[in-house]
C-alpha positions in Angstrom: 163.1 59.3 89.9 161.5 62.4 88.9 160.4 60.4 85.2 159.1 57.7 87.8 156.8 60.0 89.5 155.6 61.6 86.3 154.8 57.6 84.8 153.0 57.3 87.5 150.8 60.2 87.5 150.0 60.3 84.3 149.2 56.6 84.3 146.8 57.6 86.9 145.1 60.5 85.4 144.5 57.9 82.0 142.8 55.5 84.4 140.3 57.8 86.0 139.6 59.3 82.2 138.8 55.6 81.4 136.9 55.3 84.4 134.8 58.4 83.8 134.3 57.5 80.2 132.8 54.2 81.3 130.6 55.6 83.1 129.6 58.2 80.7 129.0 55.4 78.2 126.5 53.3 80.5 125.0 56.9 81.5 124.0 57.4 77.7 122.9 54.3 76.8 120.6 53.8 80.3 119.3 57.4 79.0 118.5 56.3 75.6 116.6 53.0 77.0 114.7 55.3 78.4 114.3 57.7 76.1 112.9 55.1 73.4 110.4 53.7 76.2 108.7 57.3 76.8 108.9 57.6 73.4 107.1 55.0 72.2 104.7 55.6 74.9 104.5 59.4 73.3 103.2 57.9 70.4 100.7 55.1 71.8 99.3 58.4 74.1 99.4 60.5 70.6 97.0 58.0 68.6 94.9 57.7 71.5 94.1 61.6 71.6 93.6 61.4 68.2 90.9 58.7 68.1 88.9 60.6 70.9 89.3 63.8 68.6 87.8 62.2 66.1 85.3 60.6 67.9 84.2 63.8 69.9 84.0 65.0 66.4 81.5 62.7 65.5 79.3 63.3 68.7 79.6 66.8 67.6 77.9 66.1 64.2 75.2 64.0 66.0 74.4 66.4 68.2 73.3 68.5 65.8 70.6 66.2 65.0 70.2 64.5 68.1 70.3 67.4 71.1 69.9 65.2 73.6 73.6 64.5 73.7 74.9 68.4 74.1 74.3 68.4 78.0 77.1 65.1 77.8 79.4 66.8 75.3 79.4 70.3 77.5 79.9 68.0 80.7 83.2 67.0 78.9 84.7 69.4 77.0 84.7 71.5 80.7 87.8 72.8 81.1 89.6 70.7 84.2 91.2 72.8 86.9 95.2 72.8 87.5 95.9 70.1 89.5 99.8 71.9 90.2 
């Protein structure tokens, strides 16, 4: 009897470890789905900052020449409050 009893707990024990480790494995890969999305979006958002870098860089330069522009360029390079 008492090897019965111990079969049968430790048979238990390896099912809920399987169980958990299931679980575990969809966890990760749902989390690196998502992971990879945001990521990709990271990079999309990162060339888009770039591109307006460079192209408030080059309203800089014309402004130099051209003042009219300045009143446009300090309009939006004011700083934005904290929204949080």
């Amino acid at each position: 009897m008492k090897c019965d009893t111990t079969n049968a707990v430790l048979t238990f024990v390896l099912g809920v470890l399987v169980v958990l480790g299931a679980l575990f494995a969809v966890r990760t890969i749902m989390r690196t789905r998502e992971f990879r999305a945001v990521q990709e979006q990271a990079i999309v958002d990162q060339a888009n900052m770039a591109t307006l870098r460079m192209l408030f860089g080059e309203a800089s330069e014309y402004a130099k020449t051209h003042p009219a522009i300045t009143p446009i360029l300090q309009a939006v390079t004011a700083k934005p409050t904290a929204t949080r």
